[in-house]
C-alpha positions in Angstrom: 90.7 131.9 139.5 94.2 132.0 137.8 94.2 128.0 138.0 91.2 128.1 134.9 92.4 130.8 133.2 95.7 129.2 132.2 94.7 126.6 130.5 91.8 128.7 128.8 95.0 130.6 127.4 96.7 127.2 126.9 94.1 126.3 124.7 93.6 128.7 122.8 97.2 129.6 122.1 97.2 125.8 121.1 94.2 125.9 119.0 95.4 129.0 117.2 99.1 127.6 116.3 96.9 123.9 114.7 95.0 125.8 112.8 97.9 127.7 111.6 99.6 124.8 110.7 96.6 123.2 108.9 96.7 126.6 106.8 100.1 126.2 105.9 99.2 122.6 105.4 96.6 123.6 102.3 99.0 125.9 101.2 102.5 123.4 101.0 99.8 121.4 99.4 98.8 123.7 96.7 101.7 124.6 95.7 102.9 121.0 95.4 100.1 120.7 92.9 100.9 123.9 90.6 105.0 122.4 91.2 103.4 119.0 89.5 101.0 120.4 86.8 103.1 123.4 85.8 106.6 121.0 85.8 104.2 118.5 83.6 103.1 121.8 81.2 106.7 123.3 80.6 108.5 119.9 80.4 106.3 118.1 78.2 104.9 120.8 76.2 107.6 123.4 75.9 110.6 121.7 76.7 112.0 123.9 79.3 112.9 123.6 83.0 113.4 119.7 83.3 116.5 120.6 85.3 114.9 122.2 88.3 111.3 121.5 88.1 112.2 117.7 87.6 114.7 117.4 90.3 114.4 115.0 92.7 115.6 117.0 95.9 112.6 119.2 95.4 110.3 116.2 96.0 111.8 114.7 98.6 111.9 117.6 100.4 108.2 118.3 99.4 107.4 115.2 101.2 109.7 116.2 104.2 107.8 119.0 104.6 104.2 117.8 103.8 105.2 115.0 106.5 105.8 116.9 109.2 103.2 119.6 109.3 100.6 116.8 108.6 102.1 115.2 111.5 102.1 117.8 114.3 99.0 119.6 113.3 96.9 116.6 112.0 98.4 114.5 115.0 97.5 117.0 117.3 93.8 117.7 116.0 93.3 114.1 115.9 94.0 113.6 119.9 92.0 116.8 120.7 88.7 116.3 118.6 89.3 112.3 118.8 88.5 111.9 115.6 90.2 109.7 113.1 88.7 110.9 109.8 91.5 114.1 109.2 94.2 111.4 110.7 93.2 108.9 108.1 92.6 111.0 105.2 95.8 112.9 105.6 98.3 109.4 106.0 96.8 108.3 103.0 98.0 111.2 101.0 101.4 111.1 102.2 101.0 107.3 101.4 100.7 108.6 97.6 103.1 111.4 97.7 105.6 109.0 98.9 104.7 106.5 96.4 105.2 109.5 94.1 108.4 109.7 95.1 109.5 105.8 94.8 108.3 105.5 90.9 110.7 108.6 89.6 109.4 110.7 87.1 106.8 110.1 84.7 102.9 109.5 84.4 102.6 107.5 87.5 104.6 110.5 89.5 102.6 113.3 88.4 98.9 110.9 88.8 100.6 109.4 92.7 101.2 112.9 93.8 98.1 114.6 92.5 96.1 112.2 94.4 98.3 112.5 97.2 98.8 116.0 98.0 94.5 116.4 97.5 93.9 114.3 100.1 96.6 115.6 102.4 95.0 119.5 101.8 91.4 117.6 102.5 92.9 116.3 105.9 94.1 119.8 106.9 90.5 121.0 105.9 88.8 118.2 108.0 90.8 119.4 110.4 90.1 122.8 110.6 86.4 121.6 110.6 87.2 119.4 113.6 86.1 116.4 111.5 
């Protein structure tokens, strides 16, 4: 009896912390995407803000961070649902963002890590769905 009903508990407590971290995952993700279009709007059109908004740091540690949630919780849903789809989707992204980060600022920032932190939220979202 208490030999199932561990790892019921197990489960779910691992289920509920993945899905947690996809959640967080769509979130780092939006918020790299308001960090990129907002940066691009006060920047370019106003003039203000270049010195934080465009500082490197801030992207790399974007990355950091995007990396390693993706990573544990995408990694994770990917060997329990067996799956690749989320997995695929996902490393792609961070392909992008981290491509983003190579070419410095500019166009080709802004379009790399658009593209890139969309198809790291659409990972998470796969994997919520359990692909």
């Amino acid at each position: 009896m208490l030999g199932s009903l561990f790892p019921r508990i197990r489960d779910q407590v691992q289920t509920f912390a993945q899905d947690r971290l996809d959640r967080v995952g769509v979130l780092l993700s939006c918020l790299c995407l308001v960090h990129c279009v907002l940066g691009l709007v006060l920047v370019a059109g106003l003039g203000m803000g270049a010195t934080f908004l465009l500082d490197p740091a801030i992207h790399k540690v974007g990355l950091l961070l995007a990396t390693l949630v993706a990573g544990v919780a995408i990694g994770v849903g990917a060997v329990r649902h067996r799956r690749p789809g989320p997995f695929v989707v996902a490393m792609t992204g961070l392909s992008f963002m981290g491509a983003a980060v190579a070419v410095g600022h500019g166009y080709e920032e802004a379009v790399l890590t658009v593209i890139g932190v969309v198809l790291v939220a659409a990972g998470h979202i796969l994997n919520l769905r359990k692909a």
